[in-house]
DSSP file (Angstrom, degrees, kcal/mol; ACC not computed):
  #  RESIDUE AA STRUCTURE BP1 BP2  ACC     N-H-->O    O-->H-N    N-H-->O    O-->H-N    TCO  KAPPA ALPHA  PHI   PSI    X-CA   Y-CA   Z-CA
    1    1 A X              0   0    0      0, 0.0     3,-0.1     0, 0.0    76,-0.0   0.000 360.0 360.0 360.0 124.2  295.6  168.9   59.0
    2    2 A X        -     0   0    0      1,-0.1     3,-0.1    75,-0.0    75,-0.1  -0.224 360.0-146.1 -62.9 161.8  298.7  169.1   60.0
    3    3 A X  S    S+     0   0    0      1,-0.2     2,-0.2    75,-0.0    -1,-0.1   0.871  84.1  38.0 -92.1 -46.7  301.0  165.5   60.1
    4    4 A X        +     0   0    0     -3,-0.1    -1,-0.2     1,-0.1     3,-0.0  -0.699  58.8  97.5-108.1 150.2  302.8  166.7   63.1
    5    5 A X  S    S-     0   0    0     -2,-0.2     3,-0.2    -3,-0.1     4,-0.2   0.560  82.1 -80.7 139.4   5.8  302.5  168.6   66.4
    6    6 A X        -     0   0    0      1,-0.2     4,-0.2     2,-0.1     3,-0.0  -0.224  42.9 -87.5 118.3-166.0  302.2  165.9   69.2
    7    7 A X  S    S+     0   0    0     -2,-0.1    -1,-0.2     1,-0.1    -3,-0.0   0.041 100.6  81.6-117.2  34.6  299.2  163.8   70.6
    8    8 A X  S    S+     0   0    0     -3,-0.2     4,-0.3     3,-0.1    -2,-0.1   0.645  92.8  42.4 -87.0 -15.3  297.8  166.1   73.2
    9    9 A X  S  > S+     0   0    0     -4,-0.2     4,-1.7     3,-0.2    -2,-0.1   0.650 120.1  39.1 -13.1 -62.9  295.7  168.3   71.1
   10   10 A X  T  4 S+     0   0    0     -4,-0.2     4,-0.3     2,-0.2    70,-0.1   0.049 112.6  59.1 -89.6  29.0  294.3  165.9   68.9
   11   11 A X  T  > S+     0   0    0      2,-0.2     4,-1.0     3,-0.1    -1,-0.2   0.668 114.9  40.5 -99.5 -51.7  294.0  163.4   72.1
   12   12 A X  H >> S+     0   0    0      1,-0.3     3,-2.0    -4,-0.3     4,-1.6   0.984 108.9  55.1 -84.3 -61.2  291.8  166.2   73.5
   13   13 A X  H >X S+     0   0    0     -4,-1.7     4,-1.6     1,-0.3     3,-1.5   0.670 111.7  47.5 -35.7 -87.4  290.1  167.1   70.5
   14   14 A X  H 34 S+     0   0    0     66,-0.4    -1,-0.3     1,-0.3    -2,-0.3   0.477 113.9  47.2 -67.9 -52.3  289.1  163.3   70.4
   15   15 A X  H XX S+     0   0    0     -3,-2.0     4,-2.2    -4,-1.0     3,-1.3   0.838 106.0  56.1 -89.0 -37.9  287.9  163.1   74.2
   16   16 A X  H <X S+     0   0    0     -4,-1.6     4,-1.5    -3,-1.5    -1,-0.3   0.837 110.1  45.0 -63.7 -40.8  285.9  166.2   74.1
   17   17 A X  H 3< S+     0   0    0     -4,-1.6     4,-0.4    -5,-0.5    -1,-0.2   0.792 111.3  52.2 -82.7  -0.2  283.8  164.8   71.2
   18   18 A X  H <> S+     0   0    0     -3,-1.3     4,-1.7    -4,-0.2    -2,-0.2   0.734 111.5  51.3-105.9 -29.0  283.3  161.1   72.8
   19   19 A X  H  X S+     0   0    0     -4,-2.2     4,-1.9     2,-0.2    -2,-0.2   0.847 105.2  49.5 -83.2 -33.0  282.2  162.8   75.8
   20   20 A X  H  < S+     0   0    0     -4,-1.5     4,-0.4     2,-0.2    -1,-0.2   0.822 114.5  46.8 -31.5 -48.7  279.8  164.9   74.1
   21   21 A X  H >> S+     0   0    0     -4,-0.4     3,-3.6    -5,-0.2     4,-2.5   0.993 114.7  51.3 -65.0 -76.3  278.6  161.6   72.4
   22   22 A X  H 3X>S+     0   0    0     -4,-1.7     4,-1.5     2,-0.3     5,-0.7   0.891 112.4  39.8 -33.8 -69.7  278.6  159.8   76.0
   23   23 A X  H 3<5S+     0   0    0     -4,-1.9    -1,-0.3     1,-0.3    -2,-0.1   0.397 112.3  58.1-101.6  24.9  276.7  162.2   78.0
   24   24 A X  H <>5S+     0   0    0     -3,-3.6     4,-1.9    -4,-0.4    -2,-0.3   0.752 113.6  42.7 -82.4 -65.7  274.3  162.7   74.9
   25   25 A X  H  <5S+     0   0    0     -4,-2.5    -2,-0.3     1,-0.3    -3,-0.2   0.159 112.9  52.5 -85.8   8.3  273.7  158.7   75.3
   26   26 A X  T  X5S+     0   0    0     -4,-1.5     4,-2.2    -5,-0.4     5,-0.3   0.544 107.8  46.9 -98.7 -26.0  273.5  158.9   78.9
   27   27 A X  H >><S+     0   0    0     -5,-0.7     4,-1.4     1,-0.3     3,-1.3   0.986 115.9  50.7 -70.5 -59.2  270.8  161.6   79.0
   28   28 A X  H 3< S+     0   0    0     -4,-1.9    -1,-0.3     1,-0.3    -3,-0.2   0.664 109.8  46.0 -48.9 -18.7  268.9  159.4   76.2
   29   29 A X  H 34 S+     0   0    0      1,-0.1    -1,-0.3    -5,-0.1    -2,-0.3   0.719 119.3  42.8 -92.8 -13.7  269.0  156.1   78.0
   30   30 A X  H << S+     0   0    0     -4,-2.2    -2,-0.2    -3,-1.3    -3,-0.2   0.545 116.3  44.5 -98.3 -12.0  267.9  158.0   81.4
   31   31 A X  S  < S+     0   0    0     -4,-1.4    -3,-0.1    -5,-0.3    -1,-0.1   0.558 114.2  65.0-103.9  -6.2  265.1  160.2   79.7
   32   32 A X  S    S-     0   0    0     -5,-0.3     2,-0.2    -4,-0.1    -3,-0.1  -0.315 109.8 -72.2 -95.4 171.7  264.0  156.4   77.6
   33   33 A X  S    S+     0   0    0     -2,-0.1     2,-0.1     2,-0.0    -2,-0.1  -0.657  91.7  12.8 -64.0 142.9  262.6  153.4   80.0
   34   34 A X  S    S-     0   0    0     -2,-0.2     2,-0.3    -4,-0.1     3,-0.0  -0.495  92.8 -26.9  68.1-120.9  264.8  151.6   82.1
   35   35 A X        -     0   0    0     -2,-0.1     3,-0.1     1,-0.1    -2,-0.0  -0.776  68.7 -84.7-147.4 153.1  268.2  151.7   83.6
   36   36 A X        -     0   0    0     -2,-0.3     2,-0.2     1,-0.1    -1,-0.1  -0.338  51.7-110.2 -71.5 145.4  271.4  153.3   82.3
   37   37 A X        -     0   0    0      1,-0.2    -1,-0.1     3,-0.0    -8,-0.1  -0.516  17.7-150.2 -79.1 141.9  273.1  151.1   80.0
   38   38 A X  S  > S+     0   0    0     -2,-0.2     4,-0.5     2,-0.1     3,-0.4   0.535  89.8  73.4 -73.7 -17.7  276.2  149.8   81.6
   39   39 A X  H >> S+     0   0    0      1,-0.2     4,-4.9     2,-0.2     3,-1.0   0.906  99.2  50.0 -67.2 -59.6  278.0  149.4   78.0
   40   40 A X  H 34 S+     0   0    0      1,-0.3    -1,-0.2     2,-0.2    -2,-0.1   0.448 105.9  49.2 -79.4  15.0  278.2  153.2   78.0
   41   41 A X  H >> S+     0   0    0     -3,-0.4     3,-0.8     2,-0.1     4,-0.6   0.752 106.6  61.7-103.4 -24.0  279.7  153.6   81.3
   42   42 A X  H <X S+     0   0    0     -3,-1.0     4,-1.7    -4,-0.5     3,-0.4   0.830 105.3  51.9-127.4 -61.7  282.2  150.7   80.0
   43   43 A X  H 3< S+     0   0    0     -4,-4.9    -1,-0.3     1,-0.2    -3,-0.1   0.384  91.6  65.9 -95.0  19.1  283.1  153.2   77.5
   44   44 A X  H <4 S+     0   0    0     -3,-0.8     3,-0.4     2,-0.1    -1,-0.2   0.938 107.1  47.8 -57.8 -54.4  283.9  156.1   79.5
   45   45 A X  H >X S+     0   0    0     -4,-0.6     3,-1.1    -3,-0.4     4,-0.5   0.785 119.0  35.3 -59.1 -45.6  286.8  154.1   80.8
   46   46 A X  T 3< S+     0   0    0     -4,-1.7     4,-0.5     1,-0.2    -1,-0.3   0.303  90.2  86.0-114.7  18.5  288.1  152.9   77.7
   47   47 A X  T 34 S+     0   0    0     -3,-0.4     4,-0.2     2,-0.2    -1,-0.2   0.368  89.8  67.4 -86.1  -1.0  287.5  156.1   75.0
   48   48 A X  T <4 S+     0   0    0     -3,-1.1     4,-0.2     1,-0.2    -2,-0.1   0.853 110.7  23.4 -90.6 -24.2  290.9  157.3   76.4
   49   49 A X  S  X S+     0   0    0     -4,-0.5     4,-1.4     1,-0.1    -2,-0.2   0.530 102.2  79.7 -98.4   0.6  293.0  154.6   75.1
   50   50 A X  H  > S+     0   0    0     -4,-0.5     4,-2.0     2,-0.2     5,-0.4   0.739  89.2  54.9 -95.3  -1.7  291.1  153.4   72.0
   51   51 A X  H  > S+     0   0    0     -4,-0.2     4,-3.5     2,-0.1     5,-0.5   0.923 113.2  55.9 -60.9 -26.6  292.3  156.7   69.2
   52   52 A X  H  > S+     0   0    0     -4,-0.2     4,-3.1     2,-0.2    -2,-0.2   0.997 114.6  36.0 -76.2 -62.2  296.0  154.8   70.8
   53   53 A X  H  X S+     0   0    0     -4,-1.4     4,-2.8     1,-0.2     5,-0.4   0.985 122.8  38.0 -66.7 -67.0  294.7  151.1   69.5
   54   54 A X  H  X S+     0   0    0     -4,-2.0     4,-0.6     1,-0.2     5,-0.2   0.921 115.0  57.3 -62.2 -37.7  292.9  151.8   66.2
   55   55 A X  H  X S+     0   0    0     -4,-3.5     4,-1.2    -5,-0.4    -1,-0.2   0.874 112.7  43.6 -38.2 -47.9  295.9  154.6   65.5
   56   56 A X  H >X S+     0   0    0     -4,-3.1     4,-3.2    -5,-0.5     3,-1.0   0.985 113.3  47.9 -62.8 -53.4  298.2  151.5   66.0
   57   57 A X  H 3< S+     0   0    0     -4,-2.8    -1,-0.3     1,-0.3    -2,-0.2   0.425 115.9  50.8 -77.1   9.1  295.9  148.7   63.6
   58   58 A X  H 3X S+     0   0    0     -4,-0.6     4,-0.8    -5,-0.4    -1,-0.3   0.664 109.3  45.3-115.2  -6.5  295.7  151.4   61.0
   59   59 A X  H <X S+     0   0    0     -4,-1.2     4,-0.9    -3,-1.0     5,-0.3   0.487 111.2  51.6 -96.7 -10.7  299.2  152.2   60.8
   60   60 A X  H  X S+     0   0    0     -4,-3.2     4,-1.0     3,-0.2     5,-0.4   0.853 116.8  36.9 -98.4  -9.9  300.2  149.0   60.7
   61   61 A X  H  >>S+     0   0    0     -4,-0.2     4,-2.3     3,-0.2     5,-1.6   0.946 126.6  43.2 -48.5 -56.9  297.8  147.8   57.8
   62   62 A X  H  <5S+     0   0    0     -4,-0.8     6,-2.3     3,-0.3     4,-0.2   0.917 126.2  31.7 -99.1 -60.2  298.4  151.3   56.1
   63   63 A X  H  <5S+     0   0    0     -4,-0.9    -1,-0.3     4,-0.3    -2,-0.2   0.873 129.2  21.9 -65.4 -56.8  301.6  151.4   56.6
   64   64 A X  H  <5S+     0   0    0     -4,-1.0    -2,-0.2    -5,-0.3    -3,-0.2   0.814 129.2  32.0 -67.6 -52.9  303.1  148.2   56.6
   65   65 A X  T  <5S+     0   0    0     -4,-2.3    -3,-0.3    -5,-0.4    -4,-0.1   0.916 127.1  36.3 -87.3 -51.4  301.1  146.1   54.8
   66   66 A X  S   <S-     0   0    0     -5,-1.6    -4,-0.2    -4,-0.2    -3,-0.2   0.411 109.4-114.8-103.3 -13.0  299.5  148.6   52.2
   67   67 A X        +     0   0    0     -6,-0.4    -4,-0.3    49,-0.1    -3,-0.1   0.604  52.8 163.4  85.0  -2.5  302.9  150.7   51.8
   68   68 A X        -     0   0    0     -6,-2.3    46,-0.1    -7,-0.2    47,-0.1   0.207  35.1-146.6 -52.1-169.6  302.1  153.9   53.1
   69   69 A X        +     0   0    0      2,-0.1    45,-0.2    47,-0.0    -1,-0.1   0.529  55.5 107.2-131.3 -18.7  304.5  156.2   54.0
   70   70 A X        -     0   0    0     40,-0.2     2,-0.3     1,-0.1    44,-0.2   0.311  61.7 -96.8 -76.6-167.1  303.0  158.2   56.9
   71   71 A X     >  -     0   0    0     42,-0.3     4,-3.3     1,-0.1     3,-0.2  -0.814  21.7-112.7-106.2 147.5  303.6  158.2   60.4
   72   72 A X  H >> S+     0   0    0     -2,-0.3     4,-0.7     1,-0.2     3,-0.7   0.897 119.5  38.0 -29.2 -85.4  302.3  156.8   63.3
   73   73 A X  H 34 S+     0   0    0      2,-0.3    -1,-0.2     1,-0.3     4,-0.1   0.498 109.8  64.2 -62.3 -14.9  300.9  160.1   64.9
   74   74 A X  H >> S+     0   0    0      2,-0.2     3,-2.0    -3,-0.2     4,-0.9   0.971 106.9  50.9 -59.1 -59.0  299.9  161.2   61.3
   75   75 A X  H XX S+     0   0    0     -4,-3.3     3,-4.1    -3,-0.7     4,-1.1   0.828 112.5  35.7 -44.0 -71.1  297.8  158.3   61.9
   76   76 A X  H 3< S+     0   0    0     -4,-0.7    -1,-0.4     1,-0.4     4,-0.4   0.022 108.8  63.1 -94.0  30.9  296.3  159.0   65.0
   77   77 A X  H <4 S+     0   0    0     -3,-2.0     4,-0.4    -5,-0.2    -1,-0.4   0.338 109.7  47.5 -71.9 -15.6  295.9  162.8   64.4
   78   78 A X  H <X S+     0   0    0     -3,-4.1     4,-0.8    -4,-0.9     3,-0.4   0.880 111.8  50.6 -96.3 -14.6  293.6  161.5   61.5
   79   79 A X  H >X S+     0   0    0     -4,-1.1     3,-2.4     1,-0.2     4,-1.0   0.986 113.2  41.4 -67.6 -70.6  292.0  159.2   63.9
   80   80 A X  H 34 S+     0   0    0     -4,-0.4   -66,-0.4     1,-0.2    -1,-0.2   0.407 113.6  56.1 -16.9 -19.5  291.3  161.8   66.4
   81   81 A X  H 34 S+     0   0    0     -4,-0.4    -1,-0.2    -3,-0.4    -2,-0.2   0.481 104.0  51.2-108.7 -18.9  290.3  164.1   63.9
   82   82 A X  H << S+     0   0    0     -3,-2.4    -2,-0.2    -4,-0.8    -3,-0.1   0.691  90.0  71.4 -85.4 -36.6  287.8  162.2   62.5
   83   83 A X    ><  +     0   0    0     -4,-1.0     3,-1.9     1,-0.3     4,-0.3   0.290  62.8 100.4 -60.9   1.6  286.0  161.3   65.3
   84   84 A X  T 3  S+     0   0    0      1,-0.3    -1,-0.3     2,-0.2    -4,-0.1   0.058  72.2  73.4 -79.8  27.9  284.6  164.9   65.5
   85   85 A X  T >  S+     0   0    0     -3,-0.1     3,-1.0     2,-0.1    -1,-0.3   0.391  74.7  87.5-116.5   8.9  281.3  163.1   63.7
   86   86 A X  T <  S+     0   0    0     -3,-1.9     3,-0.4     2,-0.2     4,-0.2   0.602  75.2  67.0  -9.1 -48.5  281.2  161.8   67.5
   87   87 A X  T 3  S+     0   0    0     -4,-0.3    -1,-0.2     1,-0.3     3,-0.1   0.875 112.0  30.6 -66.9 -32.5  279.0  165.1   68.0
   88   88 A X  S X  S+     0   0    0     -3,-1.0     3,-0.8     6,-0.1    -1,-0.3   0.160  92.0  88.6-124.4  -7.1  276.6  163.8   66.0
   89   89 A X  T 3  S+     0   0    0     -3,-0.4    -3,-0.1     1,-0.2    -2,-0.1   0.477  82.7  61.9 -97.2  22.6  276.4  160.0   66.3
   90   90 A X  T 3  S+     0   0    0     -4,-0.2     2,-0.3    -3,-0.1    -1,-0.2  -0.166  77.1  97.5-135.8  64.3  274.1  159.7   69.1
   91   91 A X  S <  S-     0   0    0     -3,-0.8     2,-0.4     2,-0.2     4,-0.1  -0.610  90.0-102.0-124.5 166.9  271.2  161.5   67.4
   92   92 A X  S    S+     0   0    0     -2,-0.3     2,-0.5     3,-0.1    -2,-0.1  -0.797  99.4   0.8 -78.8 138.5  268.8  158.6   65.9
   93   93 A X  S >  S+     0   0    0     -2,-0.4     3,-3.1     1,-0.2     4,-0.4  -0.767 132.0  70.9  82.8-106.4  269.0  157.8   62.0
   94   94 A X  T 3> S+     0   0    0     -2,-0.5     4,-3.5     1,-0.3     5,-0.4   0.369  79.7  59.2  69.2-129.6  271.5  160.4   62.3
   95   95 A X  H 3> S+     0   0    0      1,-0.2     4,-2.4     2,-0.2    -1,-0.3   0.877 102.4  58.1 -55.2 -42.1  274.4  158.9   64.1
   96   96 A X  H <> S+     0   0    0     -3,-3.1     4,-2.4     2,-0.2     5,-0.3   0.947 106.5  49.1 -83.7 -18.7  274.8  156.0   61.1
   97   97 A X  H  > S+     0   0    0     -4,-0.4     4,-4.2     2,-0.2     5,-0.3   0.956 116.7  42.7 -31.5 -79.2  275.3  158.9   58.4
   98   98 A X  H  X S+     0   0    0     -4,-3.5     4,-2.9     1,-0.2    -3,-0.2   0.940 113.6  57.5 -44.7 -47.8  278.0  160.5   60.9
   99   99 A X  H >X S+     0   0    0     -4,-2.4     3,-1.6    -5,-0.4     4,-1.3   0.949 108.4  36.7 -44.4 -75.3  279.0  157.2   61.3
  100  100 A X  H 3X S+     0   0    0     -4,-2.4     4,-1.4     1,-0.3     3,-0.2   0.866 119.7  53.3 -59.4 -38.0  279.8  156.2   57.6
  101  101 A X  H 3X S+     0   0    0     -4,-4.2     4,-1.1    -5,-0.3    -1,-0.3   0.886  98.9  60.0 -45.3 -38.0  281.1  159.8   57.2
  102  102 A X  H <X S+     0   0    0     -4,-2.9     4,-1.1    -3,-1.6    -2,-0.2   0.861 108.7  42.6 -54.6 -36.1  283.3  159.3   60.0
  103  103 A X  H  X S+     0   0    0     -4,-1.3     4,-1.2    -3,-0.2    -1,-0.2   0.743 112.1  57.0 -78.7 -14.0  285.2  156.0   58.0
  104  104 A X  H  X S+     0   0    0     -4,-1.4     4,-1.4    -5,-0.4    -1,-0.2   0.724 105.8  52.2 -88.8 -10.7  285.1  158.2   55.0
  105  105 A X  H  X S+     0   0    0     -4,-1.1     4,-1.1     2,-0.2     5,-0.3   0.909 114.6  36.9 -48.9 -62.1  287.2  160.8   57.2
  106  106 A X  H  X S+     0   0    0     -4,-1.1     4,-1.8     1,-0.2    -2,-0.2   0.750 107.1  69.7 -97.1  -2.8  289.8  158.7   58.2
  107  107 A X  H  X S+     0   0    0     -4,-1.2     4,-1.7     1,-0.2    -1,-0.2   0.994 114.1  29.2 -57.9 -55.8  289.8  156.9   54.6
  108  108 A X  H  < S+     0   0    0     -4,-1.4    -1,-0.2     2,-0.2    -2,-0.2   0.376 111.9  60.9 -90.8  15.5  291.2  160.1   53.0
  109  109 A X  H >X S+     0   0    0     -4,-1.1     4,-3.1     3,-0.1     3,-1.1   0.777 113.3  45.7 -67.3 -54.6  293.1  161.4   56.0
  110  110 A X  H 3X>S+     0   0    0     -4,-1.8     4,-2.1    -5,-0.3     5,-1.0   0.841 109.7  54.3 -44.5 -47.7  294.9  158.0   55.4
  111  111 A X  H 3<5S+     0   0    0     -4,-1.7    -1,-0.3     1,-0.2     7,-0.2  -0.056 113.0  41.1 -57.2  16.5  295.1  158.5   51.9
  112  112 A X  H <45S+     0   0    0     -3,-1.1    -1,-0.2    -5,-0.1    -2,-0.2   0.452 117.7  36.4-149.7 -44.6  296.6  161.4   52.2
  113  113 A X  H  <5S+     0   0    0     -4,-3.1   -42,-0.3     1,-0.1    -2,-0.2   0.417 125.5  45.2-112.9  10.9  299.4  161.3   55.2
  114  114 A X  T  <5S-     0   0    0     -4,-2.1    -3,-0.2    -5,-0.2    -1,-0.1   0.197 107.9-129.7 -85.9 -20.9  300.2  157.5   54.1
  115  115 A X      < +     0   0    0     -5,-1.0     2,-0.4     1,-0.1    -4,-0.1   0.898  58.3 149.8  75.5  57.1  300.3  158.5   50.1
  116  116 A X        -     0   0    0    -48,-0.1     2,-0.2    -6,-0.0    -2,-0.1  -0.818  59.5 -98.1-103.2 148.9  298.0  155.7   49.6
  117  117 A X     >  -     0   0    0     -2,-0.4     4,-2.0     1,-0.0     5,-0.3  -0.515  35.9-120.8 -23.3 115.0  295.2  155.2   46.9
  118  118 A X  H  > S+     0   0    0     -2,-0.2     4,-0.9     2,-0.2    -7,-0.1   0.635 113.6  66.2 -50.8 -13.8  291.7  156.1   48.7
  119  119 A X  H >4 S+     0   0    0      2,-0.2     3,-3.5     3,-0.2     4,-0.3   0.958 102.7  42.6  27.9-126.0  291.0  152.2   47.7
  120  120 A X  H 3> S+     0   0    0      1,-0.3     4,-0.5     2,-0.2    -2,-0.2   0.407 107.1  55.7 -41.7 -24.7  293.4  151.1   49.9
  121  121 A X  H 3X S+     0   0    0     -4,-2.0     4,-1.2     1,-0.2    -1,-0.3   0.899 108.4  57.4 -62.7 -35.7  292.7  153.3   52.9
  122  122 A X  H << S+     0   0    0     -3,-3.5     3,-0.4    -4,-0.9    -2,-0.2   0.853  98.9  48.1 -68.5 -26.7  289.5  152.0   52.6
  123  123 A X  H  4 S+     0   0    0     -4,-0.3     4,-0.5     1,-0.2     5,-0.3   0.566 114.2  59.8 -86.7  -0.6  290.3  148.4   52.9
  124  124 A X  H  X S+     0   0    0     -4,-0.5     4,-1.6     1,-0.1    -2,-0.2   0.901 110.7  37.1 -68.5 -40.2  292.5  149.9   56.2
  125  125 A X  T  < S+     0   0    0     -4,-1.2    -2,-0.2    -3,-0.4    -1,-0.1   0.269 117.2  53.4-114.0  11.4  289.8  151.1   57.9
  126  126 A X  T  > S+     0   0    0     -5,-0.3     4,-2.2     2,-0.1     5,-0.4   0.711 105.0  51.3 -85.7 -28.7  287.7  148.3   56.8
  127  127 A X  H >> S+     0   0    0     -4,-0.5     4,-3.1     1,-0.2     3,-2.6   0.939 121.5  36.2 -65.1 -71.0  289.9  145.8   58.1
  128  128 A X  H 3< S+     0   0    0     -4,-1.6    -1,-0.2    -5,-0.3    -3,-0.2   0.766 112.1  54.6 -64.2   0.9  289.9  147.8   61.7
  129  129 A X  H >> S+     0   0    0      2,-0.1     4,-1.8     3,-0.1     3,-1.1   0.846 106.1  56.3 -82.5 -29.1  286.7  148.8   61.6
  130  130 A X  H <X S+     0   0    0     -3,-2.6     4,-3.3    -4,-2.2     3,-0.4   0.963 113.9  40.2 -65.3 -53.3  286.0  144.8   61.0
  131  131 A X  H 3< S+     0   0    0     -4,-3.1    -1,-0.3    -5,-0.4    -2,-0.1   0.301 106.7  56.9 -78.9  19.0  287.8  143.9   64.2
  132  132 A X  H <> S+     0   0    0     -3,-1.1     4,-2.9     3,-0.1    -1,-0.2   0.428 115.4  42.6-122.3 -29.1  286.6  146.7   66.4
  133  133 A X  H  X S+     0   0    0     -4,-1.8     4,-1.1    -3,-0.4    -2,-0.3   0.672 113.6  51.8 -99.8 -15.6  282.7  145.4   65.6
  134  134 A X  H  X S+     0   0    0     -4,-3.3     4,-2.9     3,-0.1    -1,-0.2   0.849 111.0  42.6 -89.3  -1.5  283.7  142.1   65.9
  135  135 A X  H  > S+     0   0    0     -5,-0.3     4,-1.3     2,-0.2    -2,-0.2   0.872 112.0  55.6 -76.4 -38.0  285.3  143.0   69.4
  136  136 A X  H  X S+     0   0    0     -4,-2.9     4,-4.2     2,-0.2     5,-0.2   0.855 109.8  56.6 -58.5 -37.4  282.0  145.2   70.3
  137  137 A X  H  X S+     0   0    0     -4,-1.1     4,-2.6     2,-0.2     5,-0.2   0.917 106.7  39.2  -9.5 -93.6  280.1  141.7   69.5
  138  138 A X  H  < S+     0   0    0     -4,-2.9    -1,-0.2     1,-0.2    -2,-0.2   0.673 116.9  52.8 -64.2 -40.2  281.5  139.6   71.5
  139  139 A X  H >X S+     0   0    0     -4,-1.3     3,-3.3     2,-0.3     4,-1.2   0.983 112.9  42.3 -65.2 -77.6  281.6  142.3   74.4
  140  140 A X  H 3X S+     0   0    0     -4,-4.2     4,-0.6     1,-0.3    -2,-0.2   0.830 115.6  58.0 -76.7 -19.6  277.7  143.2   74.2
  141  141 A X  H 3< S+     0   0    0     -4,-2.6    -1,-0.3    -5,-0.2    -2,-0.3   0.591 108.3  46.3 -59.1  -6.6  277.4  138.9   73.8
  142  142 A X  H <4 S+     0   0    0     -3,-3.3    -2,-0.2    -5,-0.2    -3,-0.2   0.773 108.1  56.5-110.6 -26.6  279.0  138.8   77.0
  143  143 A X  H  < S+     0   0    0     -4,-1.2     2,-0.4    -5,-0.1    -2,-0.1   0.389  83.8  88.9 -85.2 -16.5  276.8  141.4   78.5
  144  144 A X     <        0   0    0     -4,-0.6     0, 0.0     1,-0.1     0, 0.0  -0.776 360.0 360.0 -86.0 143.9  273.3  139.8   78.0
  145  145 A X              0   0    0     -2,-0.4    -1,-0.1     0, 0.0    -2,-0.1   0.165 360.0 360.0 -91.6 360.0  272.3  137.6   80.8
C-alpha cells in the first residue's frame, strides 16, 4: 500500500465497503422480525467522517505517543484500507472473524507506515478501538427506551 496519494481513493474505497455492509444489514433487519433498526440508519450519516476520527486517534497514539514515524494520511489510507473486511462483517459468526482480522489489518498497516513494533500498533488500535466501543455503548444505552 502505498503511504501517499491523497484521501479520495481510499475515502472511496472505505465508503463503498460500509455501504455494502449497511445495505447487507438493512436487508437482514427487514427480511428478520420487526422494524429497521434506527442505529444503522445513524450510521449512514456518520461512516463518512468516522476513517477522518479514528485516522486522527491512531495517529496521535501511534504517532505521538508510541513514536511512530508515519503520517497522518499513511494512517488513514491504513484505516480505509482495512475496513475492506466491512464486506464481510454483516454475515453472522462471520462478521466477528472479519472483525478481529480487520484490527489485525490496521495493526500491521500501523506497524509498518509508523515503523512501530506490531506490539505497539496493537496497543494503538486497542486503545481506539476501546473508545469507539465505549462510544457505541453509551449510544445504543441512549437508544433503548
Amino acid at each position: 500500500m502505498p503511504v501517499g496519494g491523497g484521501f479520495a481513493a481510499p475515502h472511496l474505497f472505505f465508503l463503498l465497503c460500509t455501504a455494502v455492509f449497511v445495505l447487507a444489514s438493512i436487508a437482514m433487519n427487514l427480511a428478520g422480525p420487526g422494524d429497521l433498526d434506527v442505529r444503522i440508519l445513524i450510521l449512514v450519516f456518520l461512516a463518512p467522517l468516522l476513517p477522518f476520527v479514528d485516522a486522527a486517534l491512531l495517529y496521535l497514539i501511534a504517532a505521538r505517543l508510541l513514536g511512530g514515524t508515519g503520517s497522518y494520511e499513511a494512517t488513514f489510507r491504513v484505516v480505509c484500507y482495512s475496513s475492506a473486511v466491512n464486506l464481510f462483517t454483516w454475515v453472522p459468526l462471520v462478521g466477528l472473524l472479519a472483525q478481529l482480522y480487520e484490527i489485525y489489518l490496521a495493526a500491521l498497516g500501523l506497524s509498518v507506515v509508523h515503523r512501530i513494533g506490531i506490539g505497539r500498533a496493537f496497543v494503538a488500535v486497542g486503545c481506539t478501538a476501546t473508545a469507539f466501543l465505549a462510544l457505541a455503548l453509551a449510544f445504543m444505552l441512549s437508544m433503548d427506551p
